[in-house]
N, C-alpha and C positions, 0 to 999 in steps of 0.2 A: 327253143332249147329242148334238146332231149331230155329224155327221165336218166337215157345212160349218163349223161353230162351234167346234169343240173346239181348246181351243190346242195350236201345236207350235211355242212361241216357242224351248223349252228343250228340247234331246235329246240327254242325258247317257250319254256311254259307261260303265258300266262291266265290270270283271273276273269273269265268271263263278264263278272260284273264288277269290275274295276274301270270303269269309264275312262279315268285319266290314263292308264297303264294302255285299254285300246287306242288312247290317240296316242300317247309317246310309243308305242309299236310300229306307226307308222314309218319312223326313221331311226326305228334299231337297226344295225348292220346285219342283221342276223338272216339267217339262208331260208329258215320256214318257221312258224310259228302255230303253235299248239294253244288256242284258245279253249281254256280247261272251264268246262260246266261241272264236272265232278268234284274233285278232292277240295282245291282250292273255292269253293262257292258254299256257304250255308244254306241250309236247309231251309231259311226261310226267303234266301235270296235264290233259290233254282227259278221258281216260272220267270221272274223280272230280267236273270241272267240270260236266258235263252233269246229272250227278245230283244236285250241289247244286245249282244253279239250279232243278232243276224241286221239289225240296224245299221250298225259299225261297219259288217262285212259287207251290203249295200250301198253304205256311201262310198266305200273304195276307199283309195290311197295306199295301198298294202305294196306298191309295184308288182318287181316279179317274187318277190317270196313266197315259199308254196304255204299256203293256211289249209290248218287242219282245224275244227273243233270237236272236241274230245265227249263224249256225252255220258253219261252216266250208264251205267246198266239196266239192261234191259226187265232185270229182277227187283230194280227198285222200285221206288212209288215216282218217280219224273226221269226213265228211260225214255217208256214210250214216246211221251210229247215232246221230249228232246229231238228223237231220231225224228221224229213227224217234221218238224219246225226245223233242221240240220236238212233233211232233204232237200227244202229250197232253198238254202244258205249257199252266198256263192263263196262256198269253202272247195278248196280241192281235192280234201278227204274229209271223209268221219272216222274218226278215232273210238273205236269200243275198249271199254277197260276189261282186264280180267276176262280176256275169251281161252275158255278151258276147250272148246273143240272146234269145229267146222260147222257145227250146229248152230253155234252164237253167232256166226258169219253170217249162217245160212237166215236167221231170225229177224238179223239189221236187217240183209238184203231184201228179207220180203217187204220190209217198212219203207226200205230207202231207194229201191228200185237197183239199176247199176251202176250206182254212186262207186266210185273208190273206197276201200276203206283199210284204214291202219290196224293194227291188233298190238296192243297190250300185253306182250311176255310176263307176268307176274305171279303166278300161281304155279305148282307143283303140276296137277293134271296139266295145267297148258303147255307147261315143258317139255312133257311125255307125251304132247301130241302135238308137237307144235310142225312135223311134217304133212299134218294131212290141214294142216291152220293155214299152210306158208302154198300148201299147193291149191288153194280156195281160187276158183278165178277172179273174186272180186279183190282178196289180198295184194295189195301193193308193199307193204310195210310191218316191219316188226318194230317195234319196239318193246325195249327191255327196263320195265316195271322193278327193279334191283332193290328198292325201299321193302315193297308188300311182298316180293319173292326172298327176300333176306326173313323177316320178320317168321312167313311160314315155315321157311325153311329151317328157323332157327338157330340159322348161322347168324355169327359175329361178323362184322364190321371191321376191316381188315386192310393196308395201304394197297399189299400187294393181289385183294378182293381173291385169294386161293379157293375160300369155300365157295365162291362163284363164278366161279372158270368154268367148271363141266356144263352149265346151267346154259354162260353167253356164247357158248362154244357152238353148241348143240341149237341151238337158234341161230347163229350165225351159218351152220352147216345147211340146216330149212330152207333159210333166207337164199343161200349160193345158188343151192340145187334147184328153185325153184323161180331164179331170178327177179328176187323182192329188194328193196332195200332195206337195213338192219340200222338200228338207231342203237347206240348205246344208252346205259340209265344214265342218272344224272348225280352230280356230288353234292354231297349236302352244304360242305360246310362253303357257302359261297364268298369268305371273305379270304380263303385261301387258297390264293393263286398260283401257288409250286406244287400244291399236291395235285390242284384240277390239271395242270398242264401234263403231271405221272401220269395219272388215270387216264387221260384223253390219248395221251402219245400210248397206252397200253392198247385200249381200244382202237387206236388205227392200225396199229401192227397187228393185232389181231384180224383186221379186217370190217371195221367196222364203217359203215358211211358215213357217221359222224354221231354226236351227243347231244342228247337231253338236257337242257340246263335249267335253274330254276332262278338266276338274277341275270337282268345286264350284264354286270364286271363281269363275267362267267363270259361273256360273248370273242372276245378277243382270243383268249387262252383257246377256247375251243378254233375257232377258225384258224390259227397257227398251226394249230396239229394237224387238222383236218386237210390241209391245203398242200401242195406240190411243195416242197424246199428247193430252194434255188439251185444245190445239190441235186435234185430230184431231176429239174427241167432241165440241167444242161447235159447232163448223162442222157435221159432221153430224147435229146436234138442230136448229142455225137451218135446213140445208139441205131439212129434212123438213119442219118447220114453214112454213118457206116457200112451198113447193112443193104439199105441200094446202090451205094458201089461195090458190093461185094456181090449181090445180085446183077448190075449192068455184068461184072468181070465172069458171068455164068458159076459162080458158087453159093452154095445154101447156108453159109455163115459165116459172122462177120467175128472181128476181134475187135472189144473195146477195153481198153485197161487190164488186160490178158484176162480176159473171160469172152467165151463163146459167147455169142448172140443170133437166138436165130428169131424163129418168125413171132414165136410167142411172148420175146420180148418186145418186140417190135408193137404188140396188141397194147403193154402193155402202157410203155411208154406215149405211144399216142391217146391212149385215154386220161392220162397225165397231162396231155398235152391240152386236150378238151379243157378237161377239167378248170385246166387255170384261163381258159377264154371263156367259160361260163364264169368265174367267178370276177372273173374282169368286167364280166357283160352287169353280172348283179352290182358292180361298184360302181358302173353308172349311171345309175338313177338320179 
């Protein structure tokens, strides 16, 4: 499966050293999974966390979900031995929290070699530089930190997230320009399912690849948004059908529903099309 195709509708936090939550992750529906050494893991449970994770990520059963583990920073006192112990981890990325520049990129990579690695949008300077972050060769992924970038920022907590539109915007622009994927942040209040589904359907229209979540229930809401609407895939089967008989007939556009179509719908539509045969391919595991 390609990286252009592979879903990231679902990207599920969990606790590194939560033994049980690693084995029920095994058959969460969800598209990738963010085994967090950081936020979620006490200070007294870091060294034992790291070595269960990569235990866990050794036995397998994950299927195709992409796994990331998230490591603490490099400035802390269990950065280093995390990124040490994550470089042989068969994770598909390493997740740095809090990367303020290309430097912090550049700092894993001397430890992790040319592992993949995610970035953490959460802080102010990382905002303001987040195009020489997203143009990093080893950067695959942004992710948007909305909790610790709220907090700095000072802004309130808001349905329709106004004071942080410029912030996921401007990340989101990185991400395009530089051909990464963009995660959205994640909603807190996980027991409520009409406002996650606002926020989700914002961040798709926006443009985003899909959401951060921090529970199970959180898994559905997000993968609904995230995913083609039935609306979606049958405009792009007439949009393609259209468009090469309007090509066999030697013209350069087609009419679907009295709008023009030409080639770049045609892009766009078939990545739509992908899209829902990867996510078909993930639901049968």
């Amino acid at each position: 499966m390609s990286q252009a195709a592979r879903p990231f509708r679902s990207v599920l936090y969990l606790p590194a050293s939560n033994a049980r939550a690693l084995e029920k992750a095994r058959s969460l529906p969800t598209d990738a999974i963010i085994f967090d050494l950081e936020d979620a893991v006490a200070a007294e449970e870091k060294d034992s966390a790291r070595w269960l994770l990569s235990s866990a990520l050794a036995a397998g059963g994950y299927g195709k979900r992409t796994l990331i583990a998230r490591i603490n920073g490099l400035d802390t006192p269990w950065g280093q031995a995390d990124a040490e112990v994550a470089r042989d981890m068969k994770a598909d990325a390493i997740l740095l929290p809090k990367v303020s520049s290309a430097k912090d990129v550049d700092a894993l990579a001397a430890i992790i070699g040319k592992r993949p690695i995610w970035a953490m949008m959460e802080t102010p300077t990382g905002i303001l530089n987040v195009v020489e972050i997203a143009a990093h060769p080893q950067i695959q992924c942004l992710v948007m930190g909305t909790n610790d970038l709220a907090s700095e920022l000072k802004s309130r907590h808001r349905p329709d997230r106004e004071p942080m539109l410029a912030s996921l915007q401007h990340c989101l622009l990185a991400a395009r320009a530089h051909g990464v994927l963009a995660i959205d942040g994640v909603y807190n209040a996980f027991k409520d399912e009409e406002g996650l589904l606002v926020e989700c359907k914002q961040g798709r229209d926006m443009g985003f690849d899909g959401k951060t979540l921090i529970h199970p229930a959180q898994l559905a809401p997000a993968n609904e948004a995230f995913a083609p609407s039935e609306e979606e895939i049958d405009l792009a089967r007439r949009q393609i059908s259209a468009y090469e008989a309007a090509k066999a007939a030697g013209k350069a556009v087609a009419v679907v529903d009295g709008k023009i179509v030409e080639n770049l719908h045609i892009v766009t539509a078939r990545q739509a099309l992908d899209k829902l045969d990867a996510i078909a391919a993930l639901a049968t595991e």
